[in-house]
N, CA, C and O of each residue as an XYZ file, in Angstrom:
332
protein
N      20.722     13.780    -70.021
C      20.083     14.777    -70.866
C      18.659     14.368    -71.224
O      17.750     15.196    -71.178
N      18.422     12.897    -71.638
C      17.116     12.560    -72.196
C      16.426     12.962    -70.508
O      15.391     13.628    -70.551
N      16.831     12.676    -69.413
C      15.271     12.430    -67.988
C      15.341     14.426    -67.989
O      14.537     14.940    -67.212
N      16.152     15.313    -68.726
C      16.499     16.472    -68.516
C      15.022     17.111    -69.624
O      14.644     18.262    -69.404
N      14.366     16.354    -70.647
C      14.007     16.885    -71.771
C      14.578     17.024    -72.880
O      13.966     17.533    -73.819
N      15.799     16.623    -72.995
C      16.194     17.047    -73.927
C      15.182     16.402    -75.224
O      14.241     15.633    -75.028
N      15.702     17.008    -76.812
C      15.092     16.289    -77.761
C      15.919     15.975    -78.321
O      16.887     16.657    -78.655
N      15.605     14.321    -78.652
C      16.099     13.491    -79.301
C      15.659     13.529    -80.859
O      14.545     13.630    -81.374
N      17.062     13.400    -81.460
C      16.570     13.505    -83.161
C      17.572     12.789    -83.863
O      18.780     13.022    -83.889
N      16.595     11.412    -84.731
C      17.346     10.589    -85.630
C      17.706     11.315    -86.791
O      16.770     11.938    -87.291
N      18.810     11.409    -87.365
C      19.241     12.004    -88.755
C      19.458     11.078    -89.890
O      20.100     11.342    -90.906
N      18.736      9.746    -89.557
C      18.870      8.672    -90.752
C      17.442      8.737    -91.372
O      16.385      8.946    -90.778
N      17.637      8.520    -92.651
C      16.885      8.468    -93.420
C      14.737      8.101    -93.170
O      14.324      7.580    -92.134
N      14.260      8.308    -93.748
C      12.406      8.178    -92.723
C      12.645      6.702    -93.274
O      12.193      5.984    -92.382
N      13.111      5.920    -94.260
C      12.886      4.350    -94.251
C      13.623      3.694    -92.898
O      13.134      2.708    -92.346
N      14.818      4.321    -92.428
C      15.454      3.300    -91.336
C      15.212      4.057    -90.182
O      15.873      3.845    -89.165
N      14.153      5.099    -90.235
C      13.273      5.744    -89.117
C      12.385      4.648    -88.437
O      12.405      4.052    -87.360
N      11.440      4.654    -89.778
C      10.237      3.638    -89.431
C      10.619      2.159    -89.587
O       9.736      1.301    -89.579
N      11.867      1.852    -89.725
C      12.038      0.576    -89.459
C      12.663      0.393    -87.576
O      12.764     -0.635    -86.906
N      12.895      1.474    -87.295
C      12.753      1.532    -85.469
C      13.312      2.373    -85.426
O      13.978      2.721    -86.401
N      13.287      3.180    -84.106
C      13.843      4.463    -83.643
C      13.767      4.088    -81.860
O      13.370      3.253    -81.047
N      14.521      5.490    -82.014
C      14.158      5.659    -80.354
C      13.063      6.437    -79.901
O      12.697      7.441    -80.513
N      12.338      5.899    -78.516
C      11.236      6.214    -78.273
C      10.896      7.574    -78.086
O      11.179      7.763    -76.903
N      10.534      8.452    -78.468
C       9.998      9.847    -78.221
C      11.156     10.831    -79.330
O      11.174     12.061    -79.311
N      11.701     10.312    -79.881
C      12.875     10.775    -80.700
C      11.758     11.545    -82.309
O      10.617     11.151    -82.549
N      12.258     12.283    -82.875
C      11.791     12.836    -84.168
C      12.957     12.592    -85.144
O      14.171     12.541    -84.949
N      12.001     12.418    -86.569
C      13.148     12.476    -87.770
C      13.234     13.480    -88.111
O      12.326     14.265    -88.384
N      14.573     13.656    -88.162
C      15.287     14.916    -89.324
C      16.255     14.532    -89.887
O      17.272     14.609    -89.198
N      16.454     13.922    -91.412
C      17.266     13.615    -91.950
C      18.436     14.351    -92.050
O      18.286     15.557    -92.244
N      19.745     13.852    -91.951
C      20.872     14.688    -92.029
C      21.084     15.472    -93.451
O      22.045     16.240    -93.494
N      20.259     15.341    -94.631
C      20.009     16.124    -95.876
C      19.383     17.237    -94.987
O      20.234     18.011    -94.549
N      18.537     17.415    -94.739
C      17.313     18.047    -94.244
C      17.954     18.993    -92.798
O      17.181     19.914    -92.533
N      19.108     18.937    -91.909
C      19.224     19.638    -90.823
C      19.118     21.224    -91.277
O      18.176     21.942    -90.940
N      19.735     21.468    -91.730
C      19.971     23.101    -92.689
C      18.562     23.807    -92.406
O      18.252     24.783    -91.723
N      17.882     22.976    -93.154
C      16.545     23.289    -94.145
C      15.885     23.397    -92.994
O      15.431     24.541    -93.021
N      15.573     22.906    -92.031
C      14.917     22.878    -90.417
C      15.406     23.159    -90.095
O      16.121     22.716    -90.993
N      16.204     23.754    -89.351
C      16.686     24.555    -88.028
C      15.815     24.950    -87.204
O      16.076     24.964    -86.001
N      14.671     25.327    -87.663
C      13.789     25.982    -86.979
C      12.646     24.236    -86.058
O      11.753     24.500    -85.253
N      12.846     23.304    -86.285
C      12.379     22.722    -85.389
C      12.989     21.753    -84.693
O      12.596     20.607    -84.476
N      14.759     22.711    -84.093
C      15.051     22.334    -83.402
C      14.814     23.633    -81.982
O      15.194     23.565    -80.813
N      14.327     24.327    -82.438
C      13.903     25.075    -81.073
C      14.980     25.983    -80.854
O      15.980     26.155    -81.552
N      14.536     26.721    -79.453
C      15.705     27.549    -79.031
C      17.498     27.281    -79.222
O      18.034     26.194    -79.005
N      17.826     27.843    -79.424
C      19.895     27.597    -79.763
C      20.190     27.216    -78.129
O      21.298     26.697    -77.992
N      19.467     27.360    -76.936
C      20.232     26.565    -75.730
C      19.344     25.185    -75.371
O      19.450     24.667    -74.260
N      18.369     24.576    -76.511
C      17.746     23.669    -75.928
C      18.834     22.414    -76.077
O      19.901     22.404    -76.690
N      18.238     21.434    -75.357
C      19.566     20.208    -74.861
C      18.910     19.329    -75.691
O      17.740     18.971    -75.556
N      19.907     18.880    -76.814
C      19.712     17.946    -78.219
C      20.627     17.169    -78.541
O      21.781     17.363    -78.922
N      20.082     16.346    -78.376
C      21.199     14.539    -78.558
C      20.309     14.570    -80.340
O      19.200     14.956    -80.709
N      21.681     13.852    -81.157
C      21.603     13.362    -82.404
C      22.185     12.109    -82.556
O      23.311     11.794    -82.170
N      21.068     11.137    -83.354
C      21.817      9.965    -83.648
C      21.435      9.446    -84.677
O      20.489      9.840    -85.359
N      22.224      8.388    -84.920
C      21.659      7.432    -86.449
C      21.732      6.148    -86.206
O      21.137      5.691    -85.231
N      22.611      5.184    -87.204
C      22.882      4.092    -87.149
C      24.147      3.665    -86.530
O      24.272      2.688    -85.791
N      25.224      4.612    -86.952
C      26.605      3.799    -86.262
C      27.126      5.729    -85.339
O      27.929      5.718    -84.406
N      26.648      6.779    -85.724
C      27.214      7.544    -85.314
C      27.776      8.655    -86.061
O      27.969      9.714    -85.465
N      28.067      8.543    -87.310
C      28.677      9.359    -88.461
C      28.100     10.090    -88.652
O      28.518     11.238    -88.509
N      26.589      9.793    -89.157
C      26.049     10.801    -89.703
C      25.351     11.731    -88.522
O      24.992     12.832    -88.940
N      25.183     11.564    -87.597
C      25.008     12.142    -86.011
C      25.910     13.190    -85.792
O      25.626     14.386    -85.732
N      27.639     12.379    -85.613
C      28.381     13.683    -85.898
C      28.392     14.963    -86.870
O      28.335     16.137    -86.505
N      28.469     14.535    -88.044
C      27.950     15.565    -89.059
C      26.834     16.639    -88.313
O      27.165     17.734    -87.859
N      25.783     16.221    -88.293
C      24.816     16.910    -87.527
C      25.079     17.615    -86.412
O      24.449     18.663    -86.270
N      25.762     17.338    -85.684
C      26.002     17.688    -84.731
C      27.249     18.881    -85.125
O      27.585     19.579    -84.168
N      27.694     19.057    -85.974
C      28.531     20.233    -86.413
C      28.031     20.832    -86.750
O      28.275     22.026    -86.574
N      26.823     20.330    -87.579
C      26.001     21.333    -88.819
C      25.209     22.570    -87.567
O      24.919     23.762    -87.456
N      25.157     21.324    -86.858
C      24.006     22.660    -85.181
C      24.714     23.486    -84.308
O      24.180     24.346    -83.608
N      26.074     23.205    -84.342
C      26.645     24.097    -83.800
C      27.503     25.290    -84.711
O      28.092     26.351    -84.505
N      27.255     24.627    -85.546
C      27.892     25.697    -87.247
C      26.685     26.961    -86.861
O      26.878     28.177    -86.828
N      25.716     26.386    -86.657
C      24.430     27.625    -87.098
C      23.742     27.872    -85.454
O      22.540     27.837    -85.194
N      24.892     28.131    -84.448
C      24.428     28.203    -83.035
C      23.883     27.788    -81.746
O      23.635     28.353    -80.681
N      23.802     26.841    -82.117
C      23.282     25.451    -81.248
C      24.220     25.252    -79.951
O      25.374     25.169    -80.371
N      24.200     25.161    -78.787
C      25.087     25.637    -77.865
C      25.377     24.244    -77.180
O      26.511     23.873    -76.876
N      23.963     23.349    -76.925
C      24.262     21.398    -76.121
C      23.450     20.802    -76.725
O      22.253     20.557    -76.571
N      24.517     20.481    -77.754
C      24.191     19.321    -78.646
C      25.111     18.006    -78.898
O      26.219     18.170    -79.408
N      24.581     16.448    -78.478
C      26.000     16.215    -78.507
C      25.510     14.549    -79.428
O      24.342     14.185    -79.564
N      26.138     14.152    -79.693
C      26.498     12.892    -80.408
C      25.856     11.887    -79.731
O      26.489     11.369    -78.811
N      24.617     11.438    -79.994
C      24.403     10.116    -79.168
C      25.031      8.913    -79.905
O      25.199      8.070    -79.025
N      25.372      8.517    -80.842
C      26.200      7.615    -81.287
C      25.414      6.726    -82.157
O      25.389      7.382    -83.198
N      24.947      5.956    -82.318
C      23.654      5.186    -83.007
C      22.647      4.105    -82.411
O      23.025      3.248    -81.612
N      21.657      4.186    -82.752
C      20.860      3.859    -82.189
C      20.652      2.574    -80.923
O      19.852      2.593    -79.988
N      21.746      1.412    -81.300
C      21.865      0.634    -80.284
C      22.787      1.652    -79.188
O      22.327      1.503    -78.056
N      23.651      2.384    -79.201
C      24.166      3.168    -78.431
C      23.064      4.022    -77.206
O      23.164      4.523    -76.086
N      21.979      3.784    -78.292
C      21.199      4.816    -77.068
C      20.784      4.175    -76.139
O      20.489      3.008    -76.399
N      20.542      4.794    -74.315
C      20.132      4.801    -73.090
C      18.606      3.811    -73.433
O      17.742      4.450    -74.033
N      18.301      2.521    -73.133
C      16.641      1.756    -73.123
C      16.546      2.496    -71.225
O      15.540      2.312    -70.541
């Protein structure tokens, strides 16, 4: 999905954002998914969510398909993600 375009989006907090992320990834705190929707783009764009261990990723990842989001899937947390 990431060599596809997809967008990558951390849902942990902007302090354990800027203490590292993944490369080309954006913050959107999992408080905050609701409230943005709108910059996750079209409802068929291809969107991996992650955090620290995965939890709060899942959450997110319901919250986007609660409100139409069609491939969105759980990247798990951040050591989980593809270097």
């Amino acid at each position: 999905w990431i060599a596809g375009g997809a967008l990558v989006v951390d849902v942990r907090t902007p302090e354990e954002f800027a203490a590292g992320n993944y490369k080309g990834s954006i913050n959107i705190p999992l408080a905050e998914i609701e409230s943005k929707l709108k910059m996750f783009g079209s409802r068929d764009r291809l969107i991996i969510v992650y955090c620290r261990t995965g939890n709060r990723s899942e959450l997110a990842r319901q919250i986007l398909e609660k409100n139409g989001f069609k491939n969105v899937i759980n990247g798990g947390g951040l050591k989980d993600m593809p270097y």
